[in-house]
Structure formats: structure tokens, C-alpha cells
C-alpha positions in Angstrom: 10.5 12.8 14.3 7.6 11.1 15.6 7.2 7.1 16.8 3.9 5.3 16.2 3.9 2.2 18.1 2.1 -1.0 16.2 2.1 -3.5 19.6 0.9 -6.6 18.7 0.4 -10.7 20.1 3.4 -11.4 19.6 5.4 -9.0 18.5 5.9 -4.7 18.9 7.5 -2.3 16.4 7.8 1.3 15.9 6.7 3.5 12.8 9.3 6.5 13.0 7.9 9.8 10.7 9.3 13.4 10.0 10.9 15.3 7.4 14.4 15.3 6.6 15.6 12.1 8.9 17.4 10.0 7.1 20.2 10.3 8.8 18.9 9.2 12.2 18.6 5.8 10.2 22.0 4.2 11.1 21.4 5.1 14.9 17.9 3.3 14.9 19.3 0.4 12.8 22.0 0.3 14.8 19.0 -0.1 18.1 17.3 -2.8 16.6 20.0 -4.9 14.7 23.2 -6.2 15.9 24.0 -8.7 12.9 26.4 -8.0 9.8 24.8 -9.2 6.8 22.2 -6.7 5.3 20.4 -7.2 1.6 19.1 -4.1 0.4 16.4 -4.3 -2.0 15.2 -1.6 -4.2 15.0 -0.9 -7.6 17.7 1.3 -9.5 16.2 4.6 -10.2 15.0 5.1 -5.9 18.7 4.1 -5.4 19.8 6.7 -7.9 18.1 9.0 -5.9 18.1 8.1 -2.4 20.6 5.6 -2.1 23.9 7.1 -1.1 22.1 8.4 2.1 20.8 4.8 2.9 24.5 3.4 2.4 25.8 6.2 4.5 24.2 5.2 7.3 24.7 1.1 7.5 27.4 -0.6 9.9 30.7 0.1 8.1 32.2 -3.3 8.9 28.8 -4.6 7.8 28.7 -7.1 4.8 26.3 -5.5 1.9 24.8 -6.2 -1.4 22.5 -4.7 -3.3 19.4 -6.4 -5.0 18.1 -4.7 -7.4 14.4 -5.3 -8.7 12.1 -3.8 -11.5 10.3 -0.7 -11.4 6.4 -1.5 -11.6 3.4 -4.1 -10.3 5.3 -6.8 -12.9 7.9 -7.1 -10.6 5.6 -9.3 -8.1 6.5 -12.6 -9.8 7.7 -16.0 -9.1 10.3 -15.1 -11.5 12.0 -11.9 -9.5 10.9 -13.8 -6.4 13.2 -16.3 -7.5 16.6 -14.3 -8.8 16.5 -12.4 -4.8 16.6 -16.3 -3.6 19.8 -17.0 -5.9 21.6 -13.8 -5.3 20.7 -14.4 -1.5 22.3 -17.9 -1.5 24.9 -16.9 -4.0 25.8 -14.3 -1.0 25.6 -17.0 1.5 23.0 -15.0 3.8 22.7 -16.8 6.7 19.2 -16.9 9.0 20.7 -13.5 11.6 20.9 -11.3 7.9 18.2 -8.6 7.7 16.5 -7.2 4.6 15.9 -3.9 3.7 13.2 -3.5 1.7 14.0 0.6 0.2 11.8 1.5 -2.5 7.6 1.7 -2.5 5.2 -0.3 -2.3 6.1 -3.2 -4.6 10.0 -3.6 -3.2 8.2 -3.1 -0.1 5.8 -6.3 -0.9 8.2 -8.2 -2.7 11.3 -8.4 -0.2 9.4 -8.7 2.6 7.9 -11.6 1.5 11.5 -13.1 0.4 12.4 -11.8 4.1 9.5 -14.0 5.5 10.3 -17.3 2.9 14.2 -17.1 2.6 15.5 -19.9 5.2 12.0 -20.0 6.8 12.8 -16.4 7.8 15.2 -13.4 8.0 15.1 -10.1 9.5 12.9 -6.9 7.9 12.9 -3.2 7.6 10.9 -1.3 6.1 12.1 2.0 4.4 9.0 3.2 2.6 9.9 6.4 -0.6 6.2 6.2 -2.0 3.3 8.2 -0.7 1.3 4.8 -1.1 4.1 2.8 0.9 4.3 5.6 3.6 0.6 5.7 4.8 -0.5 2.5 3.8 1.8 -0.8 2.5 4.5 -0.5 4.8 2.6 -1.2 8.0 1.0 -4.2 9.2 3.2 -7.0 8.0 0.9 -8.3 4.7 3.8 -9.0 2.2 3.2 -11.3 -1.0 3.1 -11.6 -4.7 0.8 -11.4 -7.8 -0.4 -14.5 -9.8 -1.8 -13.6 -13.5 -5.2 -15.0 -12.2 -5.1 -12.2 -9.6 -3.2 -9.8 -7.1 -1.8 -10.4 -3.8 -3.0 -14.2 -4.0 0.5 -15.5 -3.2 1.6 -14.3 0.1 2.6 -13.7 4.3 2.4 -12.1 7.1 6.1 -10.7 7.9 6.6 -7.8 10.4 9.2 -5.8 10.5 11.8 -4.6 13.3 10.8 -1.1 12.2 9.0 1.5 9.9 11.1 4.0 8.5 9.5 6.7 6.6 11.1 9.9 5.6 8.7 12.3 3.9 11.3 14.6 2.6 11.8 11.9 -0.1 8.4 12.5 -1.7 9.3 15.7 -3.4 11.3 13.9 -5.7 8.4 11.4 -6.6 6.7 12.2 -10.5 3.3 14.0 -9.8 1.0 10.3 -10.7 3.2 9.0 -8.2 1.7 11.3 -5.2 -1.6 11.2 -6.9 -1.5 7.4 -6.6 -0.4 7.8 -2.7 -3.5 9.8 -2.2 -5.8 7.2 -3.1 -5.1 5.1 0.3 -5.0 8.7 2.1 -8.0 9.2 1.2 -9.3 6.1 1.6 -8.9 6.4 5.2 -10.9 10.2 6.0 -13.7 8.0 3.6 -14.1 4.9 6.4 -12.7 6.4 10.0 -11.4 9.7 9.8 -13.8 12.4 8.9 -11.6 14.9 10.3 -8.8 13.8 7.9 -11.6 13.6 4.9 -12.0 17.5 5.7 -8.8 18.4 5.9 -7.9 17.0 2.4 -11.3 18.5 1.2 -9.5 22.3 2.1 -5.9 21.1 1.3 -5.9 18.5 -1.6 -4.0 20.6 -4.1 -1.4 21.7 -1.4 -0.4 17.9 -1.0 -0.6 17.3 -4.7 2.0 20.3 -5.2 3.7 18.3 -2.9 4.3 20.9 0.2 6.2 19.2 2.7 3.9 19.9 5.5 1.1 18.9 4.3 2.4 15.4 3.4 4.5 15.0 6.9 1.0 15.1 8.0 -1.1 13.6 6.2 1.5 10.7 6.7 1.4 10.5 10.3 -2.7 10.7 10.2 -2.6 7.9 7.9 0.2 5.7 9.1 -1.7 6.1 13.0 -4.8 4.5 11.4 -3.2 1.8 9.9 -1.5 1.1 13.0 -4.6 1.5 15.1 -6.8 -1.0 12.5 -3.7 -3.9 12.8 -3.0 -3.5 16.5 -7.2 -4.3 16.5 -6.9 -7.2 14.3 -3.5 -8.2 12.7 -4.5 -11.4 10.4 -7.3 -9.6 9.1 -9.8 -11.7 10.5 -12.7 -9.3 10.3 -11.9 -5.3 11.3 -8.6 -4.9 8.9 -10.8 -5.8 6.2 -12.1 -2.0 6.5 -8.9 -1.1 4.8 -10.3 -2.8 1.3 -12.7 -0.2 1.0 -12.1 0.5 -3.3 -9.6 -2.5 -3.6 -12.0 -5.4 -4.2 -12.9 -3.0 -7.5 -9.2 -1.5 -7.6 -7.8 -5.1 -7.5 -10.0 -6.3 -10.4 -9.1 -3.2 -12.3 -5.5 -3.9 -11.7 -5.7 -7.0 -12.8 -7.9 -6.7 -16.1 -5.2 -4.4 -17.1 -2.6 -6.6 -16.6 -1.1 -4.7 -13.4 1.1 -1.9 -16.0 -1.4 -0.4 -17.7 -3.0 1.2 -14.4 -1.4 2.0 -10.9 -2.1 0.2 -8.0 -3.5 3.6 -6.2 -5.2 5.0 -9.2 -6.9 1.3 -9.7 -7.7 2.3 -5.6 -9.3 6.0 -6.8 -11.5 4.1 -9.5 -12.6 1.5 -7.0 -13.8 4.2 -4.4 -15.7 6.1 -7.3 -17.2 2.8 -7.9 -18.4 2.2 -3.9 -19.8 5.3 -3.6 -22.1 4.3 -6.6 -22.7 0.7 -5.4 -23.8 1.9 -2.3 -25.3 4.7 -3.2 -27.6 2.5 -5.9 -28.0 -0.1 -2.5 -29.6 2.9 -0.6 -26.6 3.0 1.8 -25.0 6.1 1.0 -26.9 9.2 0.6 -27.0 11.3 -3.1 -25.4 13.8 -1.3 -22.8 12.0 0.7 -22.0 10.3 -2.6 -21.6 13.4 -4.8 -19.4 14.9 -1.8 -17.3 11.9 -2.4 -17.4 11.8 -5.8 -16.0 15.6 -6.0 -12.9 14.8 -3.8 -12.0 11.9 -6.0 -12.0 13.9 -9.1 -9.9 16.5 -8.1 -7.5 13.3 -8.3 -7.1 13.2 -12.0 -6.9 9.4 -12.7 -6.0 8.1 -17.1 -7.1 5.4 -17.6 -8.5 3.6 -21.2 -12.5 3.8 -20.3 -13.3 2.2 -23.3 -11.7 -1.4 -22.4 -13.9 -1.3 -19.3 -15.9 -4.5 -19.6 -18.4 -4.7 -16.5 -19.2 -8.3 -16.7 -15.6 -9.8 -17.3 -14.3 -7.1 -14.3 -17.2 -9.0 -11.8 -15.7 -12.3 -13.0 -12.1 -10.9 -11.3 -13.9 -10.0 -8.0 -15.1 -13.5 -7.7 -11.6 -14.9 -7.4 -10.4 -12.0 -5.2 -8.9 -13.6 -1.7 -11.7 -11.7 0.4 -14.5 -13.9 -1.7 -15.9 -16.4 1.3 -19.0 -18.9 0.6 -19.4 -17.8 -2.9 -20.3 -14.2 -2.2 -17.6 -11.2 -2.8 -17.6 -8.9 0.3 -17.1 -5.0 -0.2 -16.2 -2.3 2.5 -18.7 0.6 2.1 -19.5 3.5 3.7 -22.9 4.7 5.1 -21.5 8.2 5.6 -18.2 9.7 5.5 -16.0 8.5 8.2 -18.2 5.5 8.8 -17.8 2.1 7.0 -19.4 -1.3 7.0 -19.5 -4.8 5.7 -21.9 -6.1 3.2 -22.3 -9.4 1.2 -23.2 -9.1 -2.1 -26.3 -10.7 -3.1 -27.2 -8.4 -7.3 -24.3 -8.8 -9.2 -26.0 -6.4 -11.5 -25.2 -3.8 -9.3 -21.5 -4.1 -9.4 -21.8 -4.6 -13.3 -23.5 -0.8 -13.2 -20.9 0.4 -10.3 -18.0 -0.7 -12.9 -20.2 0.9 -15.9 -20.0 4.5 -14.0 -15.9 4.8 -15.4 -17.1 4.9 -18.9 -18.6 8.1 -18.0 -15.5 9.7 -16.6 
């Protein structure tokens, strides 16, 4: 097992990675919390799986329920928001309970931001079963909720005592699940880790066939850089926003089809594709640095309906994305692979013909 430390302003908290841990959980619980009420929120089909070696390992004197949530981006609501408030209070969780958030990255966003809200704030752990949730969600506190104007527009910043992630899990996720995942993975060799970029170049079928090696590592690369971005700038201020590189298209994707029809890391995939073209047609990004891209993503196989891909309503989503600011929608791109930067976007017409590059796939 290895410890990445995210050490922060105001607060510090290990990331703990291997294969096969889960039951070192109860010991490092057991480390960071000495309370007796613990909420565990999931969603039924991860606690099918997964859940009797969770329960195992909590405080046997300790006062439990189990929250259970839908499966899916829907889940993000006022609504389910609401019913973990009720059951809370129904259970008469005081401000010392903790909240384990035990499923990917949607439990992961939603109970952490009824850990931040409930009572003005309980404690939170993190115990991450996606791919997606692993490398990327789980880390760095940003918790919140969809609204049907956009996603991720109602939310926190929540921290938790510590990162949990267990990549013997992943062999049970469906195969679109691990694809999905390897959208933020690669997301991160495409703006600061050409090394990691390579790697999946020589070994992207290996972690889509799920070998347990190759995603142990793959998680630890991934989870470091997160870690290293957050520890540089934790509110996102200005350097975190690297980490948006394909989302400000993903999120508009996501959102046009009404966050079920598409997954949040294919949406991620699509947006990249759609980068690499925008800078590309900008004169950023090289033809050939673009088509190098472009062949890593599409060993990715992403369905999706092309045909309801409607360039200028998708634009109109990016304008209310949360990363708009003076009018103008900011993208992360790349110049080359491993190195990113900021632009402001002045042509919309080139983000109409980034989007218009998915009706060809």
C-alpha cells in the first residue's frame, strides 16, 4: 500500500493506494476517527458487491446506517440531496458523525457535499470503486450537485480525513465503466505527464482488460498528479483549472444529453477529441501532435448518438459553464503533449467546428 499526502492551508490528508487492502480499512479508520455514528452512502448494486468487506471493518460498537442512492449522473439532485438530509435527521446524526461516501464518482460528489452542508458540517471519507473516482473525483475536496441548466453548478469544497482506494475492486467494474475511468487517466499524460501519455500509448488495451497491475498503477500516477495540482492551488483559483482540459466540451455534452444518455468520462473522451481539434484549427497544437492524440482516444471506444450533435445549441451550454468569467468561456489546451495552457476564447465558430468533428466519428 502506498500513501500520497495532499497537505494543504489548512488542512492535510492521505490518499492510501494498492491492491487487495480492504481490510487495512478498519485500522486506518480506526486512526483518523474516534466517534460512533457513521452514514454510509452508496448505491445498492457497489454494496452488493463490495459491501460486506466495508461493514466488516467498521467499529463494532459503532452506530450504522446505510444510505442508499441511485445508480447514475441523475442522482445529483436536490431531490436525493434532500431524502440523505431526512434519513440523517431521522437517525439523529449529530455534528462528531462521519460519512462514508462508498461508491464512484457520483456517491462520491453527492455525500460529500451532504457531508459539507448537513449541520454546517460532518466528517468525510472517501472510499472511491470507479476508475474515474480513483484517479480523479475523489481528491481534492470539490463536491456538489447538478442543476438541469448545467453540471456541477451547485456545490463545496469538503475535504476528507482520508482517500481510500482499493484497485482490486475495479475488476468487477462493466468494461464502459473502466473505459469511462480512462478518460481522466488520460487526461492527465495529455497536460503534465508525457511519461504517463506513453505508457498508456504501449499499454492501453492491458488496462482496458483490466490487469491489475496496470491499473494499481496507473492509479497511483494519476491520483499523485491530482494531489500535486490541489496541494498548488486548492480553490481552483487559476492552476487546478488545468484539470478541465475536455470538460468544458464534456460538461456541455453531458448536459445536452441530459446527464444518462452519455457517461461523465466518455462526455470527458469526446471533449478531448474536440481540444485537440480546437487547438489544432487555432494553430496551437501541431497536425501531428493532434493525430497522435487523436489515435489514443480512439482506441477508447466511446457510443454515443452523433446525429443529435447540434454544434450551436452545445456552445450555448459552454456559455453558462462555471469556468465562464467576463463573458468569454475559458478552455485548457495543450500545445504539445504533456504541456497545457490557458486560452480565452474570442471565434465561437471554432468551437461550433470542434463540436462538428463527433459527427464524423
Amino acid at each position: 500500500m502506498r500513501q500520497i499526502d495532499v497537505d494543504l492551508k489548512y488542512c492535510k490528508y492521505p490518499v492510501f493506494v494498492g491492491s487487495g487492502i480492504t481490510n487495512d480499512f478498519g485500522n486506518i479508520l480506526r486512526k483518523y476517527y474516534a466517534g460512533r455514528q457513521i452514514a454510509v452512502i452508496t448505491n445498492e448494486h457497489i454494496f452488493n458487491l463490495h459491501g460486506a468487506g466495508l461493514m466488516d471493518q467498521l467499529p463494532k460498537d459503532a452506530e450504522i446506517v446505510t444510505l442508499f442512492v441511485p445508480d447514475g449522473e441523475h442522482a445529483k439532485s436536490f431531490e436525493h440531496l434532500q431524502n440523505l438530509y431526512t434519513r440523517l435527521l431521522e437517525n439523529h446524526f449529530e455534528r462528531g458523525s462521519l460519512i462514508i461516501a462508498f461508491g464512484g464518482g457520483v456517491v462520491g460528489d453527492l455525500a460529500g457535499f451532504a457531508a459539507a452542508t448537513y449541520l454546517r458540517g460532518v466528517q468525510l471519507v472517501q472510499y472511491p470503486t470507479t476508475l474515474l473516482a480513483q484517479v480523479d473525483s475523489s481528491i481534492g475536496g470539490k463536491v456538489g450537485i447538478n442543476h438541469p441548466l448545467g453540471k456541477n453548478l451547485i456545490g463545496a469544497f469538503k475535504h476528507p480525513l482520508f482517500v481510500f482506494s482499493d484497485s482490486r475492486l475495479l475488476q468487477t467494474l462493466p468494461d464502459a465503466e473502466i473505459r469511462c475511468g480512462m478518460g481522466e487517466v488520460i487526461k492527465y499524460g495529455f497536460i503534465l505527464n508525457k511519461d504517463l501519455f506513453e505508457y498508456l500509448e504501449r499499454n492501453l488495451e492491458r488496462a482496458l482488460q483490466k490487469e491489475d497491475e496496470v491499473l494499481r498503477r496507473l492509479v497511483l500516477i494519476s491520483a499523485g498528479e491530482k494531489a500535486k495540482v490541489v496541494m498548488r492551488d486548492e480553490r481552483e483559483s487559476r492552476l487546478r483549472m488545468v484539470l478541465n482540459f475536455g470538460h468544458t466540451f464534456g460538461h456541455a455534452l453531458e448536459t445536452e444529453y441530459h446527464f444518462s444518455e452519455i457517461k461523465h468520462g466518455e462526455a470527458v473522451i469526446l471533449g478531448m477529441k474536440c481540444a485537440l481539434e480546437f487547438a489544432a484549427d487555432s494553430g496551437f497544437l501541431s497536425k501531428q501532435e493532434q493525430r497522435r492524440g487523436m489515435e489514443l482516444l480512439n482506441r477508447v471506444p466511446v457510443k454515443f448518438d452523433s446525429s443529435a450533435v447540434d454544434p450551436d445549441r452545445l456552445v450555448e451550454r459552454m456559455a453558462l459553464d462555471k469556468k465562464v468569467k467576463d463573458g468569454k468561456i475559458r478552455l485548457v489546451l495543450i500545445e504539445q503533449i504533456g504541456k497545457y495552457f490557458f486560452h480565452s476564447v474570442e471565434d465561437k465558430n471554432l468551437l461550433k467546428h470542434a463540436f462538428g468533428i463527433l459527427k464524423k466519428d
